[in-house]
Residue, then its C-alpha position, 0 to 999 in steps of 0.5 A: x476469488x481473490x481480494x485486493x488489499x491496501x496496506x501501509x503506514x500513515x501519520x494520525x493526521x492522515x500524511x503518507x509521507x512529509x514534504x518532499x515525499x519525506x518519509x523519516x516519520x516512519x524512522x522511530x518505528x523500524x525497530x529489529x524484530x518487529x514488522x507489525x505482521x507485514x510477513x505474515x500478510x506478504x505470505x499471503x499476497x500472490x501479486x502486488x500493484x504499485x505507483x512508478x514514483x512508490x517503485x522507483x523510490x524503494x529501488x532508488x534505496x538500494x532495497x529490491x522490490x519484492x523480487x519473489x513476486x508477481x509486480x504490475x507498476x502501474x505507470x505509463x513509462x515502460x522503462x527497463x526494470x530490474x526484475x523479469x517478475x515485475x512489468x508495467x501496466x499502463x491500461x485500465x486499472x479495473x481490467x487488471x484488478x479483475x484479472x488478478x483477483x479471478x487468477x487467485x484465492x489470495x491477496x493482490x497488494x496495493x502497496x501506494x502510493x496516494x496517485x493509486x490507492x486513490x484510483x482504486x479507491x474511487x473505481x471501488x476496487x479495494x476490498x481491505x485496508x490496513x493501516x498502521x498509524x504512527x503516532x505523530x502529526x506531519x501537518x502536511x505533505x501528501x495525504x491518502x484521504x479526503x481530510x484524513x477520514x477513512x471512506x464511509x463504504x469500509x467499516x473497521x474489522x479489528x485493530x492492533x495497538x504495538x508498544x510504542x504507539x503504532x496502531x493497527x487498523x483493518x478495514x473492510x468494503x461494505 
């Protein structure tokens, strides 16, 4: 059976994003050759959920959205998209998360934004989170967790600390 994961970026003060969904934090941390394990952990992802609003702004950057994989974005809308592989899912999030984990051994990707990863947090469908978190503080704009804190039912599994400060964290459910 597969598991769920939750993986993305986050300020140290638990932002996933600025004001106005401003992303430019993450900026300074792009750097050529370094992707802090993100191919090594999307070779192992079989399908990825994500948000409309997440979806439409890496398509709105010009960047195709995983066009190798099997994408369910999560919304009511049932808009065009631009990729057969990729479909919206508009009915109970623990149906599809069942359906996906008993259809592989692999990983299904969470991949944001705030709306789902806190549904599927609070339907405790989350098996793992790794967070890589930028070191800087955005003071406000949209936060993942209550107060910045990782829930009590994950425990922390390993880290990474990168060069220039990023700090990876993995969690797991207890």
């Amino acid at each position: 059976m597969g598991k769920l994961s939750l993986y993305l970026a986050m300020s140290m003060d638990g932002y996933i994003s600025g004001p106005n969904d401003d992303l430019s934090f993450l900026n300074p941390y792009q750097i050529e050759g370094e992707d802090y394990g993100y191919s090594t952990f999307m070779n192992q992802v079989d399908y990825i959920i994500v948000g409309r609003k997440t979806y439409q702004w890496v398509i709105s950057q010009g960047y195709p959205y995983h066009d190798e994989k099997n994408v369910f974005v999560i919304s009511k809308d049932s808009s065009a998209l631009p990729n057969p592989n990729h479909q919206y899912y508009s009915g109970e999030l623990d149906q599809l998360v069942k359906e996906l984990k008993e259809s592989t051994s692999r990983i299904v990707y969470c991949d944001g934004g705030a709306m789902l990863a806190k549904s599927l947090l609070k339907l405790g469908l989350i098996d793992e989170m790794i967070i890589s978190v930028i070191p800087t503080r955005l003071g406000s704009g949209v936060e993942l967790f209550v107060d910045g804190e990782i829930p009590k039912n994950f425990i922390h599994v390993n880290n990474q600390v990168f060069k220039n400060g990023l700090t990876q964290y993995q969690f797991e459910k207890i």
